[in-house]
N, C-alpha and C positions, 0 to 999 in steps of 0.2 A: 504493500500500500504506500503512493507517494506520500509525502506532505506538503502542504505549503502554511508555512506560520508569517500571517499578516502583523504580527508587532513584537519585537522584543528589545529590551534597555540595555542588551550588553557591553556597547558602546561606551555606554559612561562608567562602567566600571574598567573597561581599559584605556580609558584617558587617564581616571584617578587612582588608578593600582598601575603603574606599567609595568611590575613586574606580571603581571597577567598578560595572558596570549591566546590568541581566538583559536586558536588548533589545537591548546587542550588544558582546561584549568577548572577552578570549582567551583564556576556558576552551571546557569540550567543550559546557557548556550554556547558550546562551541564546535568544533569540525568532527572531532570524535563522537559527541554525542546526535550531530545532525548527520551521521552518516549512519549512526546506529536508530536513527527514528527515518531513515531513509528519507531523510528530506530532500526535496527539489529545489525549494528557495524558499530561504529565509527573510523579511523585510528586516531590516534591522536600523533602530531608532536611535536620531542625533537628539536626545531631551533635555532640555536647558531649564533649569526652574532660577526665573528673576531675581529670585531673592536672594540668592548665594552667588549668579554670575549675572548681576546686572548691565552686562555689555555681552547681549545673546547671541549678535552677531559673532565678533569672537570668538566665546565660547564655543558654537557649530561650528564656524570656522575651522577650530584647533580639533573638535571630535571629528569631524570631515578628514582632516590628514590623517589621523590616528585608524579611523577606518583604511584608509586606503593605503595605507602604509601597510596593514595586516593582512588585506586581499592580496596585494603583491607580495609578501612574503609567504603564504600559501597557496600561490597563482596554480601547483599543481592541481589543487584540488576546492579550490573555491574562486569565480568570476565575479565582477558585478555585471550586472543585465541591467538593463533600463529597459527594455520592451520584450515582445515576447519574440522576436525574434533572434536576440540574442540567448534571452532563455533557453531555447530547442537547441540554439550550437552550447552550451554551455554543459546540456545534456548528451549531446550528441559524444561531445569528451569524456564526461561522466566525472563532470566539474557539479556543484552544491552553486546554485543562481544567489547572490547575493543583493539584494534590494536598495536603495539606500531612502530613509526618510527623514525627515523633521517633527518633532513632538514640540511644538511652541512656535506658532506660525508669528512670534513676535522678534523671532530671527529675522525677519525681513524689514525689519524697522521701517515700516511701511513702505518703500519701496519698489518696484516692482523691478528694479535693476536687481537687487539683490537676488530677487526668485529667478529672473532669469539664469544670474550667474549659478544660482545652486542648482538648478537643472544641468547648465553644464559641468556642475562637477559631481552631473550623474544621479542627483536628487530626485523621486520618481513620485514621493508622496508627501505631501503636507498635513499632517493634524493640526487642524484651523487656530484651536488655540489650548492651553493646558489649564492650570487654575489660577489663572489670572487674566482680566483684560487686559486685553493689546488694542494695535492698530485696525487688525480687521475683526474682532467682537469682543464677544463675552462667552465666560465658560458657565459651566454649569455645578462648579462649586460651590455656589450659594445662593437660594431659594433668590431673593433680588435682582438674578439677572437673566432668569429665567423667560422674560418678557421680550427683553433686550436683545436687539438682529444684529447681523452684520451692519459692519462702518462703510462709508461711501467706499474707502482702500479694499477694503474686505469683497465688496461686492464686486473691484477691479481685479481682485485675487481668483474669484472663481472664474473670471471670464478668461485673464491668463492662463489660471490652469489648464482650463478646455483647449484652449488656442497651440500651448505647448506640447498638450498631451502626458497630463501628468493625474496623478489620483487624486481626490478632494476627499481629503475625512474628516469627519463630523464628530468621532468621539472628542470628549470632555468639551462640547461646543455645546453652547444653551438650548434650551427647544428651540426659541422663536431664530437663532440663528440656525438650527436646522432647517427648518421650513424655511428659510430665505434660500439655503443653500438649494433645496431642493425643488425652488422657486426658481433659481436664474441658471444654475449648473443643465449642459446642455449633453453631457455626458453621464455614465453611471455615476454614483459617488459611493464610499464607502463609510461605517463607523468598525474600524479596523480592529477595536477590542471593548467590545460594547456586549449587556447582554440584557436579558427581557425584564423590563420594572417589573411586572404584573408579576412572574416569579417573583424578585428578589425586590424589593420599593428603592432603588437608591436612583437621584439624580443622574451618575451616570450609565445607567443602562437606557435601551429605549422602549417608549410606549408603543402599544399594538398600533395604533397607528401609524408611527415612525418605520416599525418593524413594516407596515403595507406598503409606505410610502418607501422605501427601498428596496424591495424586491418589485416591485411597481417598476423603479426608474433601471430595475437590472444590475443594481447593486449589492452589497455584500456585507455584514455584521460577522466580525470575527468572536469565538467566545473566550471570555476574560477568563484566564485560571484564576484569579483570586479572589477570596472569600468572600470577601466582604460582599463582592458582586456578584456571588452565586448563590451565597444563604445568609449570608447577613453575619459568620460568625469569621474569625482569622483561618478557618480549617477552611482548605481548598477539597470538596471531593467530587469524586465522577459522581455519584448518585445526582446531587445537585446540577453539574455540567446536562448531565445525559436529561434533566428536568427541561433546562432550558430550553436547549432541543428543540424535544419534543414540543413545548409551545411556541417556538420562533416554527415549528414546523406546522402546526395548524395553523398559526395567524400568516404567513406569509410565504409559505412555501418552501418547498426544500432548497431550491436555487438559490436563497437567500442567507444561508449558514456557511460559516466558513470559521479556520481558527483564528484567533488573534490570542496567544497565551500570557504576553505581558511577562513573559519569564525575566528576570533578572529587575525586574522593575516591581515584583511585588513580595510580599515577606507572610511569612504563617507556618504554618502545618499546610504541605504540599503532598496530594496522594499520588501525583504525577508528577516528581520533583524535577526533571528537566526534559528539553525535547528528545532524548533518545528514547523515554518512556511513555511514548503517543501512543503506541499500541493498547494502553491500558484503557484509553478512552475508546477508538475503535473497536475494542472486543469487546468492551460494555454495550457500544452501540450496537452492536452484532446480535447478544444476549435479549436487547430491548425489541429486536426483531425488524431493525433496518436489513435492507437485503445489502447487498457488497458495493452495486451501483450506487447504493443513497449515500452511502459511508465514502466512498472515492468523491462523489460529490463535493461533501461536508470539507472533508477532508484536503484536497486540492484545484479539482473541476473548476469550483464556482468561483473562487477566486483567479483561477489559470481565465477561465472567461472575460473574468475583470480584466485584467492586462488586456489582452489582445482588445477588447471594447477602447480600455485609455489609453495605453500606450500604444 
């Protein structure tokens, strides 16, 4: 069974440990363990929090090199891909597709120069914003800004994106800056590590509606390994995952699940401690009585969709 994991932090812990190295150490992601979860590509997230590197540019900047520095040193056996076309030769080698994204679309210090540039240095996905407002909205950190849309910039950001060819994601973006996104974005969009309120009540997951309103536009909700956003406690477990599911699978269809694990970015009791033990979800789903088709789906499909739709 392929994989494809739409979000994980490991980037910023090898900016701030450099004795860590993506090809093999004791987080949940690196080249050992995503050859043992047979992964196909991993996104992997440049995440900047304001309040410890209040100069974001930068900050991405410096995780930018540190990423690329680490693909080239494993050029055997790990590429980046920007589209899906480089994807399938990346496989054809039997090279692990590396993604590159942005978690704080406040890296762009509103400018649109800046997105441009990060696109070419291979940047494929933006999360609009983290928990804090920026230049293009508001998150959904605190009941207050829940109302609150995208910024005139913000709204110049989705049209960029389209134009470039690059992902729009909505997680930890407010409702009403969803539904703008989902208002003006002319392409799929994704919430890269998002999962169902109605299960779990937390701000960032999404509502059945939201959940409609993305499998609607042929987009994709990856699901969050951690607890908080799966039952509300620090324990991450499949029961709960394998819940979501199933209700992201009634209200919106299967075409619309995909993973987004958050690995390295989130902390607890983990029953899936890193991506070489993806299997444990799949066989759960197996057990729940998905047939292999729906599990390949969930699993990389719907996301492999995604690319070839935006990039």
């Amino acid at each position: 069974m392929q994989i494809i994991d739409l979000h994980c932090d490991t980037v910023m812990h090898l900016i701030d440990q450099p004795q860590l190295k993506l090809q093999k150490n004791n987080l949940s992601v690196d080249i050992q363990k995503l050859k043992e979860g047979n992964a196909t590509a991993q996104f992997f997230a440049l995440f900047i929090d304001r309040d410890e590197h209040p100069d974001v540019l930068q900050r991405c900047l410096s995780m930018a090199d540190v990423f690329h520095q680490q693909i080239v040193a494993n050029h055997s056996e790990i590429a980046l891909a920007r589209n899906y076309q480089e994807l399938c030769l990346n496989q054809q080698k039997n090279k692990i597709s590396a993604f590159l994204t942005i978690e704080e679309g406040g890296a762009l210090q509103g400018r649109l120069e800046n997105l441009r540039n990060f696109y070419r240095l291979g940047v494929r996905l933006v999360t609009l914003t983290w928990n804090y407002p920026n230049e293009i909205g508001y998150p959904n950190y605190k009941l207050i800004y829940q109302t609150k849309g995208l910024t005139e910039f913000g709204q110049q950001v989705v049209a960029e994106m389209n134009d470039l060819g690059m992902i729009i994601d909505v997680s930890h973006l407010s409702d009403q800056g969803f539904y703008d996104v989902a208002k003006l974005s002319r392409k799929p969009f994704v919430a890269s590590h998002s999962n169902a309120r109605a299960v779990q009540n937390h701000t960032r997951n999404l509502t059945d509606d939201m959940i409609r309103v993305v499998a609607q536009r042929g987009g994709v909700m990856g699901i969050n390994f951690f607890g908080d956003f799966l039952g509300g406690s620090m324990e991450s477990k499949i029961d709960d995952m394998v819940a979501h599911i199933k209700h992201i699978y009634q209200v919106g269809g299967l075409e619309v699940i995909a993973l987004g694990t958050d690995f390295d970015g989130i902390h607890g009791d983990l029953e899936i401690v890193n991506i070489g033990e993806i299997h444990k979800l799949t066989n759960e789903l197996s057990k729940n009585g998905f047939t292999e088709n729906a599990i390949e789906k969930i699993a990389y499909k719907n996301t492999l969709r995604v690319i070839k739709d935006c990039l």
